[in-house]
Residue, then its C-alpha position, 0 to 999 in steps of 0.5 A: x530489476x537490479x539489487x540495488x534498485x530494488x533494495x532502494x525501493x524496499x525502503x519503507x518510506x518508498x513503498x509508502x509513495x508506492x502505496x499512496x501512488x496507486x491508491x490515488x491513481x486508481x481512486x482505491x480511496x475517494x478523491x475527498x478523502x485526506x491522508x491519516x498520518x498517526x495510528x493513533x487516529x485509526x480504530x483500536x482494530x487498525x492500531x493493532x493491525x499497524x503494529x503487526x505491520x510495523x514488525x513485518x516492515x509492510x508499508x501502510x497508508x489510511x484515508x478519511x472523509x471524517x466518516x470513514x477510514x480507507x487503510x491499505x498495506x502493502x510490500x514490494x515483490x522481489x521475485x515479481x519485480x525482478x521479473x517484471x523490471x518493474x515495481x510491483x506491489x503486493x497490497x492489502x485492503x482493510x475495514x475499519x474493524x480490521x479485517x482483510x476486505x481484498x488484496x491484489x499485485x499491482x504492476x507500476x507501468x513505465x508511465x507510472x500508471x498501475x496494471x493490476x495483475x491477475x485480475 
């Protein structure tokens, strides 16, 4: 993908569309669910894993069902989106006690669709 291209999808703002695009699109988080817009309403583990992420400038996005809480991080893969000429994303998802539960990279299709790859 070109630079500029990619530097404009590196804004943290753009990876967070990202992020909250494939989620949604690939039912990671239930339908019912509805956006967490403030750390400070996540666990006390998930706070500290957002202010990790936030020196690493990884983008993050939670849900909740007011039962639990869905919290995904990820970040644009330069050398795979550059070779793919397409977003891709590398994320991360964790539980509620912070811990890493999965990762995968997802490729953004033309359509805006997601593929993940290596699966």
């Amino acid at each position: 993908m070109e630079t500029m291209r990619l530097r404009a999808i590196l804004q943290p703002s753009r990876v967070e569309a990202l992020l909250e695009a494939l989620a949604v699109s690939q039912r990671l988080v239930p339908a019912d669910a509805y956006p967490v817009a403030n750390a400070a309403d996540l666990t006390p583990e998930l706070r500290d894993r957002v202010r990790r992420m936030e020196t690493e400038d990884h983008a993050w996005r939670a849900w909740t069902d007011d039962r639990y809480i869905w919290f995904l991080s990820g970040e644009l893969s330069l050398p795979l989106s550059r070779e793919r000429g397409r977003p891709v994303l590398q994320i991360r998802r964790y539980g509620e006690d912070g811990q890493l539960q999965e990762s995968g990279v997802w490729l953004q299709m033309s359509d805006r669709s997601w593929k993940q790859l290596g699966a």
